[in-house]
mmCIF file of the N, C-alpha and C atoms, coordinates in Angstrom:
data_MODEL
# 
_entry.id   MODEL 
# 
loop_
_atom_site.group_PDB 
_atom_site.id 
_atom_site.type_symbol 
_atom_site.label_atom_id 
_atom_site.label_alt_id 
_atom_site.label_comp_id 
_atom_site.label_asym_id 
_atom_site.label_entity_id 
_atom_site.label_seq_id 
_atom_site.pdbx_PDB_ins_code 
_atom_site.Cartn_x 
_atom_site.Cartn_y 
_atom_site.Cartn_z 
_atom_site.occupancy 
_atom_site.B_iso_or_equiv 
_atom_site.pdbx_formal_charge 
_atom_site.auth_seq_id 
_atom_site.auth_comp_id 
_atom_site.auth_asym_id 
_atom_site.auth_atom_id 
_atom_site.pdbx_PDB_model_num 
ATOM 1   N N  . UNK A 1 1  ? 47.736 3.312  -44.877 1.00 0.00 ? 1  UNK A N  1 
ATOM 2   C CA . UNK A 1 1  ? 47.017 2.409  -45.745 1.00 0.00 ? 1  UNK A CA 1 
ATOM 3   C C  . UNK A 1 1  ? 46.664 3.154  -47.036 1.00 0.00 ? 1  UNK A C  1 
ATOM 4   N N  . UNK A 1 2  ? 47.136 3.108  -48.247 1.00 0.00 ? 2  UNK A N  1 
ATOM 5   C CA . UNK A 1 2  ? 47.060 3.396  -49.167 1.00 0.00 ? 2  UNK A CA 1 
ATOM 6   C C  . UNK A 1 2  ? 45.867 2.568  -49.860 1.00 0.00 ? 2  UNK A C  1 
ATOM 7   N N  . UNK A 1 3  ? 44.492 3.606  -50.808 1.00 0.00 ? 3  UNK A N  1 
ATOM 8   C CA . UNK A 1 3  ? 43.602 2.953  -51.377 1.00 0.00 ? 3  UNK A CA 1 
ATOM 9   C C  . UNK A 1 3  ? 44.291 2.499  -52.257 1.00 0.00 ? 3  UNK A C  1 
ATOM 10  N N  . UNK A 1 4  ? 45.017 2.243  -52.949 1.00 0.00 ? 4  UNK A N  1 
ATOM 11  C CA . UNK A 1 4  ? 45.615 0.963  -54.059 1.00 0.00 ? 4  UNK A CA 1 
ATOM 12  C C  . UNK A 1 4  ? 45.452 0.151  -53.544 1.00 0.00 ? 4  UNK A C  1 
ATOM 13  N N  . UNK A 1 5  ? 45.862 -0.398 -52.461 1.00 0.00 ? 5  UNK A N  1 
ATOM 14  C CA . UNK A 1 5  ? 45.985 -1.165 -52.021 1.00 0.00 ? 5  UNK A CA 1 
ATOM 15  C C  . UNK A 1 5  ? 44.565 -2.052 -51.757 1.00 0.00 ? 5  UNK A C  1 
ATOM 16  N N  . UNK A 1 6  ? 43.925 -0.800 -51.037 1.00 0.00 ? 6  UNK A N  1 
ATOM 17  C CA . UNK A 1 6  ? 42.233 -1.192 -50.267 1.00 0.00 ? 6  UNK A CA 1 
ATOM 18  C C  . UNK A 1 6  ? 41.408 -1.751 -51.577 1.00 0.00 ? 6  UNK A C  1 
ATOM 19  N N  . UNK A 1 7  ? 41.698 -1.325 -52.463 1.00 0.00 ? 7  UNK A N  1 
ATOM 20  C CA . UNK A 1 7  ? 41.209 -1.177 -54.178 1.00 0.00 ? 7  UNK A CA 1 
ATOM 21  C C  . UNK A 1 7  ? 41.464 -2.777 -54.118 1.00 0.00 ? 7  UNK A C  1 
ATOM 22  N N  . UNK A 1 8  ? 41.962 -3.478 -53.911 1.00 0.00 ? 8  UNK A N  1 
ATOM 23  C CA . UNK A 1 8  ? 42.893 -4.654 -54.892 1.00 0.00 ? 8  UNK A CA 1 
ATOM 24  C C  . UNK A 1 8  ? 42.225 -5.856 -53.496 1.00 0.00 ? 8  UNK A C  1 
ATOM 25  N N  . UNK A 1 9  ? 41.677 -5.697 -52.918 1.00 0.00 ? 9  UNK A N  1 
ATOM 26  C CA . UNK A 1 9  ? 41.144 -6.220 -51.295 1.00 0.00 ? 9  UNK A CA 1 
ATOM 27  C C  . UNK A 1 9  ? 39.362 -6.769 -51.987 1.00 0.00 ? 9  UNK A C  1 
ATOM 28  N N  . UNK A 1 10 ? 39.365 -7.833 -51.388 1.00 0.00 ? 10 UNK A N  1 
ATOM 29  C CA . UNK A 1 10 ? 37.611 -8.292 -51.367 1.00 0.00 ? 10 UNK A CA 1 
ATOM 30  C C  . UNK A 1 10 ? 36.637 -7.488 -50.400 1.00 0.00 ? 10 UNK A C  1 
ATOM 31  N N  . UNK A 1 11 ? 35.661 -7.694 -50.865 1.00 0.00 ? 11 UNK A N  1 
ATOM 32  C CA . UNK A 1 11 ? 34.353 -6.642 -49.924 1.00 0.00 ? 11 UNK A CA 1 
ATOM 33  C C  . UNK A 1 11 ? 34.724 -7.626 -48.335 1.00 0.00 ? 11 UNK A C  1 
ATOM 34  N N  . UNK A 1 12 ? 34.885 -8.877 -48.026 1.00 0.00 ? 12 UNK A N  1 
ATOM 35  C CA . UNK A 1 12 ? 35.324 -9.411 -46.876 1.00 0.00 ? 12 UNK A CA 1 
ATOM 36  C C  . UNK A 1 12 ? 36.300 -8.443 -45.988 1.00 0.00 ? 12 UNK A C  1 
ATOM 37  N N  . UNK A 1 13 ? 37.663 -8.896 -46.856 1.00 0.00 ? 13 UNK A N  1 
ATOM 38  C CA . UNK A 1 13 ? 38.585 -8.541 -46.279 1.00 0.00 ? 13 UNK A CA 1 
ATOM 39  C C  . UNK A 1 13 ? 38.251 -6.737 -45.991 1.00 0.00 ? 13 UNK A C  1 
ATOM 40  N N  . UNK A 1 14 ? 37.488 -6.362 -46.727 1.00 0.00 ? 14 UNK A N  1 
ATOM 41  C CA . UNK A 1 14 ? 37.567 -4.389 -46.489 1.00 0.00 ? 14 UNK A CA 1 
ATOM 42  C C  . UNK A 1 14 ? 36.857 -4.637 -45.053 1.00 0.00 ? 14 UNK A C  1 
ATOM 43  N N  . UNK A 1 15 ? 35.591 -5.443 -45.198 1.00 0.00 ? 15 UNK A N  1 
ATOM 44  C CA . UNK A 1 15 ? 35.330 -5.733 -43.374 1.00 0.00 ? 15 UNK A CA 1 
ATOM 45  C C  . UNK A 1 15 ? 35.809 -5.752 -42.262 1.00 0.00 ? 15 UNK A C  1 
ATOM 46  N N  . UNK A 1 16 ? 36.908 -7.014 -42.517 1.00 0.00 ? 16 UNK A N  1 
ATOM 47  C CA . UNK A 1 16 ? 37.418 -7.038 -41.645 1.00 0.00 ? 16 UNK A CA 1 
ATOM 48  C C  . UNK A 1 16 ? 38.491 -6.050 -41.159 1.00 0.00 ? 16 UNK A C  1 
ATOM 49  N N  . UNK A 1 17 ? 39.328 -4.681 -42.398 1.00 0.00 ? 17 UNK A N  1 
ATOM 50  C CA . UNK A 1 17 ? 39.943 -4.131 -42.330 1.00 0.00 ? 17 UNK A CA 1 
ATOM 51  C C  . UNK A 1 17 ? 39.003 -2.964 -41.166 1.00 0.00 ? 17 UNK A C  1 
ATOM 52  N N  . UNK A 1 18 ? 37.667 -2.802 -41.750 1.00 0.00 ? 18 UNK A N  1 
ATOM 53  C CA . UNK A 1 18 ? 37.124 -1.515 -41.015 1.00 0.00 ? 18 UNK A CA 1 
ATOM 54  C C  . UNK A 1 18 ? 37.040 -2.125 -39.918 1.00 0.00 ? 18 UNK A C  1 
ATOM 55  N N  . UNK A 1 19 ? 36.499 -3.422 -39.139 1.00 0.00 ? 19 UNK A N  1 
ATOM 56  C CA . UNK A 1 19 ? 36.598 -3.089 -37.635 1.00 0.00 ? 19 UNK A CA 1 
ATOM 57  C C  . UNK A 1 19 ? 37.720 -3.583 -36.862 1.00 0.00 ? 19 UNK A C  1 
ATOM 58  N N  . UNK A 1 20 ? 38.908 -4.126 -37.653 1.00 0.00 ? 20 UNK A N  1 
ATOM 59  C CA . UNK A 1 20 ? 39.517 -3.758 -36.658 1.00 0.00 ? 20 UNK A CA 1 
ATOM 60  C C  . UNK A 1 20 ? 40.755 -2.415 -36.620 1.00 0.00 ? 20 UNK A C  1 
ATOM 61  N N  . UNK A 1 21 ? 40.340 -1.409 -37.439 1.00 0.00 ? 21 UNK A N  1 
ATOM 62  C CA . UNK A 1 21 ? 40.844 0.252  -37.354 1.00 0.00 ? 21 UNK A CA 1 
ATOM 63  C C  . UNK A 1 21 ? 39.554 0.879  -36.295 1.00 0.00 ? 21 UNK A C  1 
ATOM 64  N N  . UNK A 1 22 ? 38.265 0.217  -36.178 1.00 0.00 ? 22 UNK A N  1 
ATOM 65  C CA . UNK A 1 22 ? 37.408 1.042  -35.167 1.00 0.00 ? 22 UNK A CA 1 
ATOM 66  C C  . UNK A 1 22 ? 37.749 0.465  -34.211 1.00 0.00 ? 22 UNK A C  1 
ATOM 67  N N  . UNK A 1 23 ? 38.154 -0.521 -33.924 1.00 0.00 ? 23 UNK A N  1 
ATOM 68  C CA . UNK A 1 23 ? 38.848 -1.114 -32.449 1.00 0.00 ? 23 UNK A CA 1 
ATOM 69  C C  . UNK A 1 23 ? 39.920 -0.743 -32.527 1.00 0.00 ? 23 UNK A C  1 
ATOM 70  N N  . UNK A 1 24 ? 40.643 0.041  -33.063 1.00 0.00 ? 24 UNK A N  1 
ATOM 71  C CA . UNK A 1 24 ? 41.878 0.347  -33.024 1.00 0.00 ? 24 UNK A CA 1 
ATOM 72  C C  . UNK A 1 24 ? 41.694 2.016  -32.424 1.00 0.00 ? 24 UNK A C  1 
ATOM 73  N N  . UNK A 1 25 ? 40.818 2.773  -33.448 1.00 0.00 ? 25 UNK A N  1 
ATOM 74  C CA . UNK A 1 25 ? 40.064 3.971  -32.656 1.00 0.00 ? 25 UNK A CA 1 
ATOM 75  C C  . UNK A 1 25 ? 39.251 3.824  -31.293 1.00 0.00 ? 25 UNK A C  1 
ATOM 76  N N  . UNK A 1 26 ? 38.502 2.761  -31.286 1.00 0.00 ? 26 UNK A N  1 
ATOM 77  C CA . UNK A 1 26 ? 38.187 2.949  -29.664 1.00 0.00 ? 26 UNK A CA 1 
ATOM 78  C C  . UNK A 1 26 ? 39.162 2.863  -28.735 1.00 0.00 ? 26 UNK A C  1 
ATOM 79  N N  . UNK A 1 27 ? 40.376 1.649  -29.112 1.00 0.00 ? 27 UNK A N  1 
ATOM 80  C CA . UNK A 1 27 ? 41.653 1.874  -28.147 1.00 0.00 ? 27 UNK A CA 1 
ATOM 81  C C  . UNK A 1 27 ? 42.498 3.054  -27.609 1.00 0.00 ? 27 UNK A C  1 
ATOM 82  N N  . UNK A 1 28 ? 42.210 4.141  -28.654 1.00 0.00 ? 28 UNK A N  1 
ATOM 83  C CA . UNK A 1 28 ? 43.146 4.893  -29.078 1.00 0.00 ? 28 UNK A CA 1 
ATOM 84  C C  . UNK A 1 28 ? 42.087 6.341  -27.686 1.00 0.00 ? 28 UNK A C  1 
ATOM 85  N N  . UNK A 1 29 ? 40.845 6.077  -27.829 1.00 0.00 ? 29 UNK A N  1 
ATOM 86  C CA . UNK A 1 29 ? 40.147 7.101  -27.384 1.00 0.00 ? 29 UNK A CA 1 
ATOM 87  C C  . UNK A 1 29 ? 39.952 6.335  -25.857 1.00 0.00 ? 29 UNK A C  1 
ATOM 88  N N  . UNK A 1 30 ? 39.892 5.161  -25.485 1.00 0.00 ? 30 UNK A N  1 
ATOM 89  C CA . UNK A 1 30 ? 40.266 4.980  -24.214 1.00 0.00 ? 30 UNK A CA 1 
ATOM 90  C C  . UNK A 1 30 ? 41.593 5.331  -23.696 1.00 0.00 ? 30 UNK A C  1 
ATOM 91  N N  . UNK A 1 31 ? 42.557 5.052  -24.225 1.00 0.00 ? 31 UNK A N  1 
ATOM 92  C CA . UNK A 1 31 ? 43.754 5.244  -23.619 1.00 0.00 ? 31 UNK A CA 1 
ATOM 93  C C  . UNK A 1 31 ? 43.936 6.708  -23.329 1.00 0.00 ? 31 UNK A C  1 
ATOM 94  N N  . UNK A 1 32 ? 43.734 7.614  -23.990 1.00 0.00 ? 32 UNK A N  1 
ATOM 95  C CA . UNK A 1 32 ? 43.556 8.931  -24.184 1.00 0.00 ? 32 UNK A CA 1 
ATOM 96  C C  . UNK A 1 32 ? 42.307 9.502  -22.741 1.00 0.00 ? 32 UNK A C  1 
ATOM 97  N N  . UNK A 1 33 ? 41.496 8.508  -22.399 1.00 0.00 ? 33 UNK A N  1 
ATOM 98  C CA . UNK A 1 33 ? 40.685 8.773  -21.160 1.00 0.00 ? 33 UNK A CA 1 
ATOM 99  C C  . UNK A 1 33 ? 41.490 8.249  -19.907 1.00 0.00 ? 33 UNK A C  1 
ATOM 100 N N  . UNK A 1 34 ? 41.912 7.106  -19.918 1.00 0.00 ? 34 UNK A N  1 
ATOM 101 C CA . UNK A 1 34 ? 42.500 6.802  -18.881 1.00 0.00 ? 34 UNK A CA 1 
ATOM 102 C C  . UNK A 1 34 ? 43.777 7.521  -17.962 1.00 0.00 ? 34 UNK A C  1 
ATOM 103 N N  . UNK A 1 35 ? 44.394 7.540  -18.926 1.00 0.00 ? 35 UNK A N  1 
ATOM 104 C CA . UNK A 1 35 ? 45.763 8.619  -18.310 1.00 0.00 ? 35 UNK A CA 1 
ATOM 105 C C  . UNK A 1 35 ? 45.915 9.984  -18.571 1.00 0.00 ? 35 UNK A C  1 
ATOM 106 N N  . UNK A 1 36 ? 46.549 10.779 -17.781 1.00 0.00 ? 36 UNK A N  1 
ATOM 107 C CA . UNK A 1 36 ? 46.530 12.267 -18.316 1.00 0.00 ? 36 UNK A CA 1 
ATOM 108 C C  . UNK A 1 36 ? 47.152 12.924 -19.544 1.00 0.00 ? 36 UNK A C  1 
ATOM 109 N N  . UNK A 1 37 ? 48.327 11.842 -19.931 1.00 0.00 ? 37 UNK A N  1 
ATOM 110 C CA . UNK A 1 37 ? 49.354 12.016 -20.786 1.00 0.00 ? 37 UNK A CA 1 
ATOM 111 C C  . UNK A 1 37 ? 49.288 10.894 -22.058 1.00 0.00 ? 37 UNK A C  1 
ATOM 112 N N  . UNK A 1 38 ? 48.811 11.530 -22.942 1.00 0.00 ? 38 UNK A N  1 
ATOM 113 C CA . UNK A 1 38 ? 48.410 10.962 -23.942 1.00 0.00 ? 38 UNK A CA 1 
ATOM 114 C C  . UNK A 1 38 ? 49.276 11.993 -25.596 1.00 0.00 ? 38 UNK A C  1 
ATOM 115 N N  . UNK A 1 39 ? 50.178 11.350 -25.606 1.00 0.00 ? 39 UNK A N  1 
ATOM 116 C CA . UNK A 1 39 ? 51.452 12.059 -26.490 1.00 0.00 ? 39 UNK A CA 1 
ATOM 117 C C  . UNK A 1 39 ? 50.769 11.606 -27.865 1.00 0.00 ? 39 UNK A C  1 
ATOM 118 N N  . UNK A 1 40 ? 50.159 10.809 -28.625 1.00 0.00 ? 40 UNK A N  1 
ATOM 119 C CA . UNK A 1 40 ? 50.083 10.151 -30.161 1.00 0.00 ? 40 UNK A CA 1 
ATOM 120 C C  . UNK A 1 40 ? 48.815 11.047 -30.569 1.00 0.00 ? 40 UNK A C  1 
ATOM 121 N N  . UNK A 1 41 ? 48.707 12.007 -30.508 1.00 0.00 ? 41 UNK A N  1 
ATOM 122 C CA . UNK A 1 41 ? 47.436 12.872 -30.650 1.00 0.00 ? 41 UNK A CA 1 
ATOM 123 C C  . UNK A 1 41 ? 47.191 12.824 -32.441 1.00 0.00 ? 41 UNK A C  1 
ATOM 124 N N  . UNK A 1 42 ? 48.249 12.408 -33.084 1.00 0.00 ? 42 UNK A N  1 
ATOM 125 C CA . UNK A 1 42 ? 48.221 12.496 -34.899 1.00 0.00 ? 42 UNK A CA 1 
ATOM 126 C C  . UNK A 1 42 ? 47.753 10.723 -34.998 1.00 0.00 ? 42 UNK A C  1 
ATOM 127 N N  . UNK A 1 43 ? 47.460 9.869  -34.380 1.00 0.00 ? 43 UNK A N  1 
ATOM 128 C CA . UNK A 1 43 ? 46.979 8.785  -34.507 1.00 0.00 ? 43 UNK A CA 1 
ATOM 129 C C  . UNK A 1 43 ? 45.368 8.823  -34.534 1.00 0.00 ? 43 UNK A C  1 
ATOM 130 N N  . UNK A 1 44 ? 44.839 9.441  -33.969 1.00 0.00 ? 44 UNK A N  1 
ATOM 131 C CA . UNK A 1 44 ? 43.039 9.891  -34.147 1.00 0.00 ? 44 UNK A CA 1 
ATOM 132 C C  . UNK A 1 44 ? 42.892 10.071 -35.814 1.00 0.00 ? 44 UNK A C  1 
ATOM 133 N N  . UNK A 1 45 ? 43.984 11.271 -36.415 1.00 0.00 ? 45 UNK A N  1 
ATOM 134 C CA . UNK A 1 45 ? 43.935 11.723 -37.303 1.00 0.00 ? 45 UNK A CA 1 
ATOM 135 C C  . UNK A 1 45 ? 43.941 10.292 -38.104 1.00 0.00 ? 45 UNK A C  1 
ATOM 136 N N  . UNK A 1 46 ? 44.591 9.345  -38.629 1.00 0.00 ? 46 UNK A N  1 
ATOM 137 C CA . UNK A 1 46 ? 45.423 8.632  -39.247 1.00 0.00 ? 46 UNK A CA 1 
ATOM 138 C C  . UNK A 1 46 ? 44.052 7.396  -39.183 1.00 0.00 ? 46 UNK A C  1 
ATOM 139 N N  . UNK A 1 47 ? 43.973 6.947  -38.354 1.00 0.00 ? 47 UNK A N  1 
ATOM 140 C CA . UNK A 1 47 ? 42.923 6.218  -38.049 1.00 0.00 ? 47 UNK A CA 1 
ATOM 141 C C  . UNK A 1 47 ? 41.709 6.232  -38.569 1.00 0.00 ? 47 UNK A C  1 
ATOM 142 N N  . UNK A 1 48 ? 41.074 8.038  -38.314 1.00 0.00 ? 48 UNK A N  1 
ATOM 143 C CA . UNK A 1 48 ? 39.651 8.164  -39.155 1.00 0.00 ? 48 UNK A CA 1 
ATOM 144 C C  . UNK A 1 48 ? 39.889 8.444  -40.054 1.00 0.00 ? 48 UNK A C  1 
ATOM 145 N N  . UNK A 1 49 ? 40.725 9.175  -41.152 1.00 0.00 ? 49 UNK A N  1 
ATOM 146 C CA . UNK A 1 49 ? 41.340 9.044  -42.586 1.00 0.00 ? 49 UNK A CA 1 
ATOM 147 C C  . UNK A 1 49 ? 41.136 7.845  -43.417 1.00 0.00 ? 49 UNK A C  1 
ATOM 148 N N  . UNK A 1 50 ? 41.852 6.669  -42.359 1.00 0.00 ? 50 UNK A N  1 
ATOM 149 C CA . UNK A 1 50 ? 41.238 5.250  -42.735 1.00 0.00 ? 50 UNK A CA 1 
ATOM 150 C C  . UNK A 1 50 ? 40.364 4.374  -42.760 1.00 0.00 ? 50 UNK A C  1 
ATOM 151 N N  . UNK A 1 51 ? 39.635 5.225  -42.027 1.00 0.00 ? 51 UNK A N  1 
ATOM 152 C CA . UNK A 1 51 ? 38.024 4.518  -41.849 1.00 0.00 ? 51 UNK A CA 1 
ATOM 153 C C  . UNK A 1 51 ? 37.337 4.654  -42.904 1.00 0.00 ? 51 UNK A C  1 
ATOM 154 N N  . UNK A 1 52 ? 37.529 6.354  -43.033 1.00 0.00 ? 52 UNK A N  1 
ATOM 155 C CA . UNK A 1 52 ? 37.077 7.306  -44.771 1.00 0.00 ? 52 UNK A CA 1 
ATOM 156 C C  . UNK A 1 52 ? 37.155 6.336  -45.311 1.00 0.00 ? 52 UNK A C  1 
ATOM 157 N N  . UNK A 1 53 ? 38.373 6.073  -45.893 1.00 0.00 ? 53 UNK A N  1 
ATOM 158 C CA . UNK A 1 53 ? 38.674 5.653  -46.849 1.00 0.00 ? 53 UNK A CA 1 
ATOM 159 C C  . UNK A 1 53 ? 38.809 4.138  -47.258 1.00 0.00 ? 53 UNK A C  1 
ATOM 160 N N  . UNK A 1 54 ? 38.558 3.212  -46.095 1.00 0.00 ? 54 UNK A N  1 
ATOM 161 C CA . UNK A 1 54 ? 37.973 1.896  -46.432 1.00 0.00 ? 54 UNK A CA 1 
ATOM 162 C C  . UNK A 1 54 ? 36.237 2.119  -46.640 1.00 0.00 ? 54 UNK A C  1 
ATOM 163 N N  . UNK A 1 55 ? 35.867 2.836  -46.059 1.00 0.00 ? 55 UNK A N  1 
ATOM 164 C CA . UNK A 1 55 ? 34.145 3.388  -46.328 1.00 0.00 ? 55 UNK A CA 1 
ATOM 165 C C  . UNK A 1 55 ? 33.626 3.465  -47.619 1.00 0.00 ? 55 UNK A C  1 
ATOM 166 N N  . UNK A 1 56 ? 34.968 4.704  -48.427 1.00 0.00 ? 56 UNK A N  1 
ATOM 167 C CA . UNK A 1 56 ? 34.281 5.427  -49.322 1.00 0.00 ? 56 UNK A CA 1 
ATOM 168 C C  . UNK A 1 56 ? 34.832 3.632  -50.481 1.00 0.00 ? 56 UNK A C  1 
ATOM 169 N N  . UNK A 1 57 ? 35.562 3.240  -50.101 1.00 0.00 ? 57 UNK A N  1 
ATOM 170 C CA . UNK A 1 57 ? 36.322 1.882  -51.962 1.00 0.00 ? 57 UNK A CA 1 
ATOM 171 C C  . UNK A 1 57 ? 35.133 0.931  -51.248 1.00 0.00 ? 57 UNK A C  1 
ATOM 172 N N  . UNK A 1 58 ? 34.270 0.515  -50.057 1.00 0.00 ? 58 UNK A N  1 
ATOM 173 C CA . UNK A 1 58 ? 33.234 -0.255 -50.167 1.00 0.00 ? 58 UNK A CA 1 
ATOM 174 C C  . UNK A 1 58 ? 31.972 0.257  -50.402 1.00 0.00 ? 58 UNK A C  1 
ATOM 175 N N  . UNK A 1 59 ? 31.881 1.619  -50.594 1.00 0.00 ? 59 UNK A N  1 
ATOM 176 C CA . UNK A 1 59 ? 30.957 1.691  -51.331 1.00 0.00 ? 59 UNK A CA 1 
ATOM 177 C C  . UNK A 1 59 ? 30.790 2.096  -52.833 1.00 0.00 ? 59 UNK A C  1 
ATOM 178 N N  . UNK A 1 60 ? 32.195 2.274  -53.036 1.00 0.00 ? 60 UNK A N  1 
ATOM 179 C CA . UNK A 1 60 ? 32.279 2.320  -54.879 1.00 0.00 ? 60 UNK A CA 1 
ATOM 180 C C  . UNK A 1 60 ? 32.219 0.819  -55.382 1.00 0.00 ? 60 UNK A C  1 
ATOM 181 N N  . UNK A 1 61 ? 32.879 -0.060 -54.506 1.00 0.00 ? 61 UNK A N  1 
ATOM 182 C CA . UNK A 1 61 ? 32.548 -1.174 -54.943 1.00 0.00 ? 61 UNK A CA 1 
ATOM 183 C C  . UNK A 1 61 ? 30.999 -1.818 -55.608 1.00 0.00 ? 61 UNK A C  1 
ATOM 184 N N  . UNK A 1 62 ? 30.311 -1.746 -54.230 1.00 0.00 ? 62 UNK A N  1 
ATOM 185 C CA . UNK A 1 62 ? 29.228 -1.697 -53.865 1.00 0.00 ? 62 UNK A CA 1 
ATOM 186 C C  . UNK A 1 62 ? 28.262 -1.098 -55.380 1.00 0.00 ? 62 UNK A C  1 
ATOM 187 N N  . UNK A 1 63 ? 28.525 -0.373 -55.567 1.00 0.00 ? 63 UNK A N  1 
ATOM 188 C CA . UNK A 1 63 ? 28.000 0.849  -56.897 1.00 0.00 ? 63 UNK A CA 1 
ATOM 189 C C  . UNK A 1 63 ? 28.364 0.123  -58.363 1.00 0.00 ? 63 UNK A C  1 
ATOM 190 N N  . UNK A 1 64 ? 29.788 -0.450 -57.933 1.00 0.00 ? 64 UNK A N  1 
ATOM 191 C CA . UNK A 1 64 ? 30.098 -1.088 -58.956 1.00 0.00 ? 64 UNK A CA 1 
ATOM 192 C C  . UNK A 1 64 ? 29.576 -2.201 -59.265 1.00 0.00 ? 64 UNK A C  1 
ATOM 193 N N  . UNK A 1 65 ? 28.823 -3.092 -58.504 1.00 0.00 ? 65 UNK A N  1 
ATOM 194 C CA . UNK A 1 65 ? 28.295 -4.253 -58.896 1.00 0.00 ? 65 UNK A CA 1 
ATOM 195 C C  . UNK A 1 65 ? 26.841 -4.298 -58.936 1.00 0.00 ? 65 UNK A C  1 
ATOM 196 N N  . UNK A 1 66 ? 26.096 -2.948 -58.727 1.00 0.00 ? 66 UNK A N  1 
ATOM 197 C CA . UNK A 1 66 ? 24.963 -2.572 -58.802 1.00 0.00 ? 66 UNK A CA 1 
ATOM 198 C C  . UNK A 1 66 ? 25.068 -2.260 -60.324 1.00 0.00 ? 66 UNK A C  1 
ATOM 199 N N  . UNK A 1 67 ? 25.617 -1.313 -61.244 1.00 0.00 ? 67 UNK A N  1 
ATOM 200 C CA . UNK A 1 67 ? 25.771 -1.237 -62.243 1.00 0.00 ? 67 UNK A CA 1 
ATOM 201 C C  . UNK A 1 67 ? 26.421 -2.059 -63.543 1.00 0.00 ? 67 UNK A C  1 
# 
């Protein structure tokens, strides 16, 4: 997910983008409990990168319409 992209998105839609990447991270950290063999170990990475970073463009937004 590229912020250009997240940039060009309504404060809604960034919503709905962040929970469902944290339901996508809780999936990711159950599955990883359930079985012993859990191979996608660079998907944790990828996931909270994107959390960052829908976080950090709703709250520049955010800043932006305060000012």
């Amino acid at each position: 997910m590229k912020a250009t992209d997240l940039r060009q998105k309504s404060t809604n839609e960034l919503k709905e983008t962040l929970t469902s990447l944290l339901r996508d991270q809780l999936k990711l950290r159950l599955s990883k409990q359930g079985d012993g063999e859990f191979t996608q170990n660079h998907k944790f990475k990828v996931v909270r990168r994107s959390i960052a970073r829908v976080l950090t463009i709703m709250t520049a937004k955010k800043k932006e319409g305060n000012a």
